[in-house]
N, CA, C and O of each residue as an XYZ file, in Angstrom:
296
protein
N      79.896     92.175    104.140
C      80.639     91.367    103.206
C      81.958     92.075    102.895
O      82.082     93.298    102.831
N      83.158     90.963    102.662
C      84.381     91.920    103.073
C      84.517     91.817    101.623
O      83.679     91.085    101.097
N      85.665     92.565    100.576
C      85.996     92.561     99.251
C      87.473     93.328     99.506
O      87.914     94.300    100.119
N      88.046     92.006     98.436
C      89.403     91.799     98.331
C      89.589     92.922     97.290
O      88.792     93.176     96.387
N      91.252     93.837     97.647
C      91.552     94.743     97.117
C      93.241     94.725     97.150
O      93.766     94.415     98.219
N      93.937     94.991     96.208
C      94.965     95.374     96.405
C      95.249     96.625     96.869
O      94.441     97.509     96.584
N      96.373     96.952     97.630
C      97.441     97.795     97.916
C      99.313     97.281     98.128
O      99.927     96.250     98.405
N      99.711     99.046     97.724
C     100.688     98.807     98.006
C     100.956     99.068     99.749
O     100.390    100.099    100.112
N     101.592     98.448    100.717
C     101.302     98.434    101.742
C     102.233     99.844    102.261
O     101.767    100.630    103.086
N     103.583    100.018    101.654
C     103.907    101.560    101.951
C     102.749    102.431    101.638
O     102.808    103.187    102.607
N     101.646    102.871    100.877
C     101.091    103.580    100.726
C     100.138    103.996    101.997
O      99.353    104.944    101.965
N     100.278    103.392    102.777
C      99.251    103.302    104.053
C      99.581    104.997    104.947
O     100.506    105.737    105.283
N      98.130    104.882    104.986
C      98.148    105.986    106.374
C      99.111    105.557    107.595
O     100.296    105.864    107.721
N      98.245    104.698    108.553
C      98.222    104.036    109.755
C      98.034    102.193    109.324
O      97.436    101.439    108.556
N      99.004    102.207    110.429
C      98.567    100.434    110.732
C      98.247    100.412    112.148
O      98.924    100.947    113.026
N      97.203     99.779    112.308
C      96.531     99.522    113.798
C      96.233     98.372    114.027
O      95.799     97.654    113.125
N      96.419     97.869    115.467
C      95.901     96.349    115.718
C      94.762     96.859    115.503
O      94.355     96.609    114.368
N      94.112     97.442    116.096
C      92.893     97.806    117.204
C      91.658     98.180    115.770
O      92.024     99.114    115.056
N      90.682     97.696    115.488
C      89.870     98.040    114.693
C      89.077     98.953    114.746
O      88.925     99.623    113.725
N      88.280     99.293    116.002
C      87.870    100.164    116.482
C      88.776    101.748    116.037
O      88.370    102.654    115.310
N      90.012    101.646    116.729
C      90.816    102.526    116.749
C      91.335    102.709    115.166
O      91.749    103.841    114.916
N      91.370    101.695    114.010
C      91.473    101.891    112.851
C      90.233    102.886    112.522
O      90.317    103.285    111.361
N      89.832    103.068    112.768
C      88.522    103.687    112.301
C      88.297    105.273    112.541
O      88.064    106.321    111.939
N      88.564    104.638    114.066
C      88.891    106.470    114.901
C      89.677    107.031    114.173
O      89.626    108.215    113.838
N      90.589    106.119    113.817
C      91.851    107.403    113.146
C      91.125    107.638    111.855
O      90.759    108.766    111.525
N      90.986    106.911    111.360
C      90.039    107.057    110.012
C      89.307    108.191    110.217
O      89.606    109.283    109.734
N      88.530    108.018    110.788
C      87.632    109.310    110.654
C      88.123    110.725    111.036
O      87.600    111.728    110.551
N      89.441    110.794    112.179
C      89.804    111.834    112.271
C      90.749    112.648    111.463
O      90.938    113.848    111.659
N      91.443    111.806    110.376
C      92.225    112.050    109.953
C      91.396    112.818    108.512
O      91.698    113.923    108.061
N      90.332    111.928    107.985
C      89.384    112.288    107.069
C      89.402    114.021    107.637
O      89.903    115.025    107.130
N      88.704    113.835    108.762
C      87.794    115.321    109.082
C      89.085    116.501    109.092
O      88.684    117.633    108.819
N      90.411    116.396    109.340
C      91.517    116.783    109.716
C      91.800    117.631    108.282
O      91.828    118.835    108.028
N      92.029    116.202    107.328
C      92.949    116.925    106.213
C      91.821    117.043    105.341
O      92.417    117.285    104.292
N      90.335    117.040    104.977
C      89.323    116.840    104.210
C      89.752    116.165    103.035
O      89.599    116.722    101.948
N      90.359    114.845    103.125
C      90.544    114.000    102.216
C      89.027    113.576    101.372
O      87.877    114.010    101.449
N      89.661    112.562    100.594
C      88.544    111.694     99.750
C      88.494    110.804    100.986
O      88.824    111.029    102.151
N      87.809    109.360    100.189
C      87.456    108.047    101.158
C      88.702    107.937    101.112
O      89.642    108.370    100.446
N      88.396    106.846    102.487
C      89.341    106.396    102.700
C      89.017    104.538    103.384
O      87.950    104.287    103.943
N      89.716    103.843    103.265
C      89.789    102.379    103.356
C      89.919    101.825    104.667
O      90.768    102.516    105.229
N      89.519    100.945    105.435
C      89.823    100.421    106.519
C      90.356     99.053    106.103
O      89.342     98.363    106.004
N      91.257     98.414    105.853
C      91.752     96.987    105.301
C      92.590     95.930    105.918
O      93.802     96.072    106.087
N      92.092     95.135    106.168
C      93.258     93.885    106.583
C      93.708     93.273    106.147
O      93.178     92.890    105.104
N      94.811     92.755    106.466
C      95.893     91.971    105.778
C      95.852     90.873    106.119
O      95.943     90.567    107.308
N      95.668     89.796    104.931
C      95.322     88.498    105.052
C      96.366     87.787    106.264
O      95.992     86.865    106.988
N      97.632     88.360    106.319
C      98.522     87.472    107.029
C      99.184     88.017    108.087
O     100.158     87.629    108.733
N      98.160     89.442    108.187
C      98.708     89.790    109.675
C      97.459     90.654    110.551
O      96.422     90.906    109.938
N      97.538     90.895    111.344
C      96.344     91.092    112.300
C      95.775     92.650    112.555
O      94.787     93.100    113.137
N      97.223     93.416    111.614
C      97.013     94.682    111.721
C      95.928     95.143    110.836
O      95.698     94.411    109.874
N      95.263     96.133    110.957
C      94.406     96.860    110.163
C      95.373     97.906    109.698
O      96.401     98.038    110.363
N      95.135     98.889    108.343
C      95.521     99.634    107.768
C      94.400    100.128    107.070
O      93.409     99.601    106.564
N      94.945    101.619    107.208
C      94.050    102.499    106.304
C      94.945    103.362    105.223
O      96.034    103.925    105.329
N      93.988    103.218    104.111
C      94.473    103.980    102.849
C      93.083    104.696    102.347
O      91.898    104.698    102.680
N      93.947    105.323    101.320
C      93.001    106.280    100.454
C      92.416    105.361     99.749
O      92.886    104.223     99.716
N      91.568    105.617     99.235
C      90.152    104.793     98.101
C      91.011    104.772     97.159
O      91.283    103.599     96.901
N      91.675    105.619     96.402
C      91.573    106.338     95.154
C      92.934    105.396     94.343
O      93.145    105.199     93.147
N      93.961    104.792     96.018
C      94.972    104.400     95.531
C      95.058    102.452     95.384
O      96.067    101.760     95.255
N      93.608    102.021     95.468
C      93.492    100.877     94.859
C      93.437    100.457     93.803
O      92.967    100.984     92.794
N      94.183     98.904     94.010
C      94.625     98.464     92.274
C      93.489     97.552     92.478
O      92.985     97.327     93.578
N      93.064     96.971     91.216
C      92.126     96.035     90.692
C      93.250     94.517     90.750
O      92.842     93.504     91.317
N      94.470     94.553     90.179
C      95.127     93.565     90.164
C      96.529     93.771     90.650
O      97.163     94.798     90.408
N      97.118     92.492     91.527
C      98.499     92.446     92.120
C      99.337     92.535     91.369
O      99.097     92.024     90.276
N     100.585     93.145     91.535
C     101.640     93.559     90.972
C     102.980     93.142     91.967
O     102.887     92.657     93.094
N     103.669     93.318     91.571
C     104.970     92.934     92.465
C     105.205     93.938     93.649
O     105.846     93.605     94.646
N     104.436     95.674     93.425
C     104.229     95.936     94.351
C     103.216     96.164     95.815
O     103.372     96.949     96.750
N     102.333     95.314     95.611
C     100.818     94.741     95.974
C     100.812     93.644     96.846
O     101.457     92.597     96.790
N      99.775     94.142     97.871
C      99.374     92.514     98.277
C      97.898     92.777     98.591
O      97.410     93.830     99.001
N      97.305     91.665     98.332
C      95.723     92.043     99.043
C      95.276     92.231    100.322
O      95.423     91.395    101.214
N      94.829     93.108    100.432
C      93.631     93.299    101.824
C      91.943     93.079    101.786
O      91.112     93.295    100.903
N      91.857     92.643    102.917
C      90.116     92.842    102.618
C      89.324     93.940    103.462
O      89.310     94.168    104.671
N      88.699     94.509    102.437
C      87.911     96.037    103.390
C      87.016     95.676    104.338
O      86.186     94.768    104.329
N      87.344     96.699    105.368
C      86.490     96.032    106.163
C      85.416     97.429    106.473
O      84.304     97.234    106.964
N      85.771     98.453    106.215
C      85.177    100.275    106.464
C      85.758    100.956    105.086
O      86.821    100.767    104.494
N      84.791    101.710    104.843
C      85.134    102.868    103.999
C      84.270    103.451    104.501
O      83.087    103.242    104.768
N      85.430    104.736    104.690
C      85.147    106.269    105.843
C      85.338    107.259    104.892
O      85.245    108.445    105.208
């Protein structure tokens, strides 16, 4: 089940078509810098995946926001 989240979309790690490969990086980047979670998210109106930190989700849109829906947390 996917759940809608804001971000700001500069805040992003990576943008990836590739979901699979959203993930890979996800996880390597996790194991790399020993971050917190981190987000696997898509963007309602484009095909890319993006990953962000957990920590930097909003509950509600703002002018600098748009929603994604999670699809992994790594």
């Amino acid at each position: 089940m996917d759940t809608r989240i804001f971000f700001n979309p500069g805040d992003s790690i990576a943008n990836i078509h590739d979901y699979n490969e959203a993930i890979r990086k996800g996880q390597i980047f996790k194991k790399e810098r020993q971050v917190d979670d981190l987000v696997i998210a898509k963007d309602k109106d484009n095909e890319e995946y993006a990953i962000f930190y957990a920590k930097d989700a909003q509950k509600e849109s703002d002018y600098q926001t748009k929603p994604y829906e999670v699809k992994k947390r790594v």
